[in-house]
Each structure stands twice: as structure tokens, then as C-alpha cells.
N, C-alpha and C positions, 0 to 999 in steps of 0.2 A: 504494500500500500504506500502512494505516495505521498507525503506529508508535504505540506503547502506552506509556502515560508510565511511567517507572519505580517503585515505589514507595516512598514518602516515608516514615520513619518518624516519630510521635507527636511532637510539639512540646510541650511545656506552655506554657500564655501566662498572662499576671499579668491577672486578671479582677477586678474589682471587684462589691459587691453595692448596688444603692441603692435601700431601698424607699421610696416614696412616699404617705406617710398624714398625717393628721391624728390618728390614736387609737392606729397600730400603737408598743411598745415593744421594745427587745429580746428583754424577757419572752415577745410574745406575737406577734413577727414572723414565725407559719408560714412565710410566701412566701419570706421571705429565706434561710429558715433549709434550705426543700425546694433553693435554687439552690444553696448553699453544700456543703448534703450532695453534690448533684449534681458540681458541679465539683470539689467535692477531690475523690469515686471516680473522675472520668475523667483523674485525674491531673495536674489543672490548680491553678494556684497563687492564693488569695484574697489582692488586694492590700491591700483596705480592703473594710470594710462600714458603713456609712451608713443610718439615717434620717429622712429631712426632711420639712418637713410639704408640704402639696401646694399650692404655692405657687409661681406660672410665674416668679420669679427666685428664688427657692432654689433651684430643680431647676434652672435654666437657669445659676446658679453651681455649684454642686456639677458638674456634666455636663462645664464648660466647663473647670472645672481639670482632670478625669480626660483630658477631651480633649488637653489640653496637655499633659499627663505624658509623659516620652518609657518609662513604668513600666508604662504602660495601654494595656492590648491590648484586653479588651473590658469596654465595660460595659454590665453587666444590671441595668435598671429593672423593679421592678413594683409595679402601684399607678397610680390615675390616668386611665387611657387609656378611663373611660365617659364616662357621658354626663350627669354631674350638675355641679349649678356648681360642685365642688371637683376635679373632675376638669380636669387642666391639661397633665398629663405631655405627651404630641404637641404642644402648641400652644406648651409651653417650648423640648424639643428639637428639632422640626423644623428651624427657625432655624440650628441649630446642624451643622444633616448637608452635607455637598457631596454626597453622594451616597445615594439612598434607596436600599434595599433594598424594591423594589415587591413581591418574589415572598413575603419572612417574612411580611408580614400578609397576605396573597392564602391562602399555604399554613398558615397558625397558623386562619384563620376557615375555612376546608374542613375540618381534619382535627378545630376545635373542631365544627364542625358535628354529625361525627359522635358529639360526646363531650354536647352539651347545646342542639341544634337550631339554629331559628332564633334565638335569644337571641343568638348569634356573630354578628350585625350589630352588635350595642352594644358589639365590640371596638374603638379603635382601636388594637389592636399594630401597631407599625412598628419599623424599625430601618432605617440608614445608617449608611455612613462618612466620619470627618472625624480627619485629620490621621495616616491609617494604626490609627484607634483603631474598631472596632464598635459602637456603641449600638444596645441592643436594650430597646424599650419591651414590655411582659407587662402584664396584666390584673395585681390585686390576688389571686387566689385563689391557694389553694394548687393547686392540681388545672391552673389556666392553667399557672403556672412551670413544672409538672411535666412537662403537654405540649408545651409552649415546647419544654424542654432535651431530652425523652427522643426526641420525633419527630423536633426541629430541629434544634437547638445542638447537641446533643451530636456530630452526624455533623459539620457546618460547623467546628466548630470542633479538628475534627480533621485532621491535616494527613497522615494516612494514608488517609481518608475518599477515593474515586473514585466518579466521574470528576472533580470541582471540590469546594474547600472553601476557606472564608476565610482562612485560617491564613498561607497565602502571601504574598496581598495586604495582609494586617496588618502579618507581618513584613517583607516588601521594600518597604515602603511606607514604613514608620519608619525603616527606613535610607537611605530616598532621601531623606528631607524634611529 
């Protein structure tokens, strides 16, 4: 017989924003600005928000302190992750994960599929985890982040979310470490 996990209620976790550009400023940081709306409605708490220019050790220091925060639960990149020579984000924080998340970019280029075709090959989103902390790398658009959070994150990073969600693993992980 299979026993049914009990239900968890809501966690808020301290989430960070870091977008990744060359030209974006706070003025005109849409991406940032759609995560940030996103996360404070779901009840989660914005630790810091950041943006660096795209640069594979800027984004590889900024990523590696939030990592090392025992303050930082997840953080959301976007910005970076195509295919032109200023695009770096994946190739700074890969390095940085112990642990990929295969399935977020696998399910972020499916469900963009449906949202803007074949072009969702020129994604590299990805996300892992390092140090009980999520990093999750998004496209530059606004329209990416929004799909990101509203398909993805939003359910993972909810710790009432069934039958699995990150929430657990973030927090009992940073208390083990």
C-alpha cells in the first residue's frame, strides 16, 4: 500500500535576481523586473537584485558568492544563455553546479516550443544545484522568464507543490552543509 506524503505547507525562500547584459539598466531591465513581480506574488522573498554585464567571470563571481550565502536559496539568471559571442551565462555557471538539473532545460525548450517553434534550440537554459543553493539560467526575454516561472518555478519552488518540488532539498541541504 502506498502511503501519501502529507502535505507541506508554503515555505518562502530568499531568491535572488541576476540579469545578464551588456545594454540592460534598471530602467529598462523587463526580464528582471517580470521575475521579481513573479516571486514577491508567490510569496517569496527578493534577497538582492543585480546586473552584470555578460562576462564569464563577472557572472561566475557574482553566482559564486550567492552560492556561498548561507541567505540564498535560489538564484534566477537571465540573459546570456544564446548563441552569440557575448552570450556566456552556461559556460560561467556550469562550473559552478554539483548537480544539473537535466529535466528544466529538457522541459523550458518543449513547453518554449510551443510558445515560439523551432527557435527553442538557440536556448541554453539550464539550472543545478551547488551548496543547497538552485541556479537557474532563463533566456534574456521577457516572455522566456515569464514561462520559466509561471510553467516551472513557480510549482518547484513551492514546497506544497506534489508529488516533488525543490524546496526540501534547498532547505535540508543548507542545514546539512
Amino acid at each position: 500500500m502506498m502511503t501519501k506524503k502529507p502535505q507541506t505547507a508554503f515555505k518562502p525562500l530568499n531568491i535572488v535576481v541576476h540579469t545578464v547584459s551588456d545594454t540592460r539598466t534598471d530602467d529598462n531591465d523587463t526580464s528582471g523586473t517580470a521575475l521579481i513581480e513573479r516571486l514577491l506574488a508567490a510569496g517569496h522573498y527578493l534577497a538582492e537584485k543585480k546586473i552584470t554585464r555578460d562576462d564569464v567571470f563577472h557572472i561566475r563571481a557574482v553566482v559564486s558568492n550567492w552560492i556561498y550565502r548561507d541567505d540564498v536559496d535560489v538564484v534566477l539568471i537571465t540573459g546570456g544563455t544564446g548563441f552569440t559571442v557575448r552570450d556566456n551565462t552556461p559556460q560561467a555557471v556550469a562550473p559552478l553546479l554539483m548537480r544539473i538539473v537535466d529535466g528544466f532545460g529538457e522541459l523550458f525548450r518543449q513547453i518554449s516550443y510551443q510558445e515560439i517553434g523551432t527557435s527553442t534550440v538557440q536556448s541554453r537554459a539550464l539550472a543545478g544545484i551547488s551548496n543547497g543553493t538552485l541556479v537557474v539560467c532563463m533566456p534574456g526575454s521577457p516572455n522566456a522568464c515569464k514561462t520559466a516561472w509561471d510553467r516551472i518555478l513557480k510549482d518547484q519552488l513551492d514546497a506544497s507543490h506534489r508529488p516533488c518540488n525543490f524546496v526540501e532539498h534547498l532547505l535540508n541541504n543548507k542545514k546539512a552543509l
